[in-house]
C-alpha positions as CSV (number, residue, x, y, z in Angstrom):
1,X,-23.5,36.5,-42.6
2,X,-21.0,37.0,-39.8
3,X,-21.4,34.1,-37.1
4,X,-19.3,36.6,-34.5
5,X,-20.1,38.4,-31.9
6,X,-21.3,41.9,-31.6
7,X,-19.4,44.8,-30.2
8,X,-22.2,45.1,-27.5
9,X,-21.3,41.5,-26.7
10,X,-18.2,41.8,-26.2
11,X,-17.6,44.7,-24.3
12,X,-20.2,43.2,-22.0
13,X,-17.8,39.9,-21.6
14,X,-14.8,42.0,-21.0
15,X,-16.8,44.1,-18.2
16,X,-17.6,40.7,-16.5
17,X,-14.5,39.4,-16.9
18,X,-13.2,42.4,-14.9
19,X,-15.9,42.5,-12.6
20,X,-14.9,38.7,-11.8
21,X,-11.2,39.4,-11.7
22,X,-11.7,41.9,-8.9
23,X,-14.2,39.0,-7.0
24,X,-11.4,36.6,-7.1
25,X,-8.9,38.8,-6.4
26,X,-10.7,39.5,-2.9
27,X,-11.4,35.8,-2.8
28,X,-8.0,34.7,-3.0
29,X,-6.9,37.7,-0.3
30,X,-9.4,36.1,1.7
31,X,-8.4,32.8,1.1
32,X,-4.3,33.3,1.8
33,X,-5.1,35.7,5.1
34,X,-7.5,32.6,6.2
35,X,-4.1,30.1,5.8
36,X,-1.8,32.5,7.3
37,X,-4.4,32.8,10.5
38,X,-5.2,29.1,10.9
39,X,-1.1,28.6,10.5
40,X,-1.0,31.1,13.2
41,X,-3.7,29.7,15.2
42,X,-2.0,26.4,15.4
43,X,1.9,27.1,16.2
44,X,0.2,29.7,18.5
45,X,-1.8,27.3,20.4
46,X,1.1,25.0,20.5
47,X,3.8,27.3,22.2
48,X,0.9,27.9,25.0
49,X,0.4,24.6,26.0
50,X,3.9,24.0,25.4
51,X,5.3,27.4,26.9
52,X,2.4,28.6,28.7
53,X,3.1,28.0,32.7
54,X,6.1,30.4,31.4
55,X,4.4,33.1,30.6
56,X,1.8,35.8,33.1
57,X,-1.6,34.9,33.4
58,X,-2.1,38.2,31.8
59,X,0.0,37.2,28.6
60,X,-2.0,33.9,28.7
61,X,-5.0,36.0,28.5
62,X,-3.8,37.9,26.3
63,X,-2.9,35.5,23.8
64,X,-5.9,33.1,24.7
65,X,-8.2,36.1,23.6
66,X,-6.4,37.2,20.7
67,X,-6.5,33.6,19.1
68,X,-10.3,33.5,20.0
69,X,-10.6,36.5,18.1
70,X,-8.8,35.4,15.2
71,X,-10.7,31.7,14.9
72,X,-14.1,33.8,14.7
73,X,-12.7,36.3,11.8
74,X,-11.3,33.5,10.2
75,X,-14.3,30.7,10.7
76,X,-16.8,33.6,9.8
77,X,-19.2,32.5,6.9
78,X,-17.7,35.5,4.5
79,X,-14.0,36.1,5.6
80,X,-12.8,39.3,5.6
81,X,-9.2,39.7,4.7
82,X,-8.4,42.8,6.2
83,X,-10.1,41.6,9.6
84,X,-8.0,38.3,9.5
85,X,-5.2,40.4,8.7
86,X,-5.8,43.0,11.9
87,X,-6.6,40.2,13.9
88,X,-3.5,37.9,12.3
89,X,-1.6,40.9,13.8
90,X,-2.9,41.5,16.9
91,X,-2.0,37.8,18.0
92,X,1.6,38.0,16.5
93,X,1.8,41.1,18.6
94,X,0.2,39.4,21.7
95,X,2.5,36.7,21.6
């Protein structure tokens, strides 16, 4: 008597092992745009109030917006890498 596992049984562990690899995968995309942002967020935050009578109101805006934007894409219950990413951008380009 074989104590093994059948071929049905292990084709079906490989299939969730891939289907987990791609989950994590996008996890851990999510996860490293989410510690770029908040890195972003906060030396962002700093040069304003360090820098910010230096700069136009309209670049304040500008900047004060696009960080808002980005702490809601990045504080959202499922992150979305590619909107932290877009939005990640959007404030490096801002400011």
């Amino acid at each position: 008597a074989s104590g093994g596992l059948s071929d049905s049984e292990i084709e079906k562990m490989v299939k969730d092992a891939e289907a987990n690899a791609e989950a994590d995968k996008k996890r851990r995309e999510a996860v490293e745009a989410k510690n770029q942002a908040e890195s972003l967020i906060h030396s962002s935050e700093k040069s304003l109030k360090d820098y910010g009578d230096k700069v136009s109101e309209t670049d304040r805006k500008a900047i004060e917006d696009a960080i808002a934007a980005l702490k809601t894409a990045v504080e959202a219950s499922e992150p979305d890498a590619e909107d932290i990413k877009a939005k990640t951008n959007t404030l490096m380009e801002v400011s």
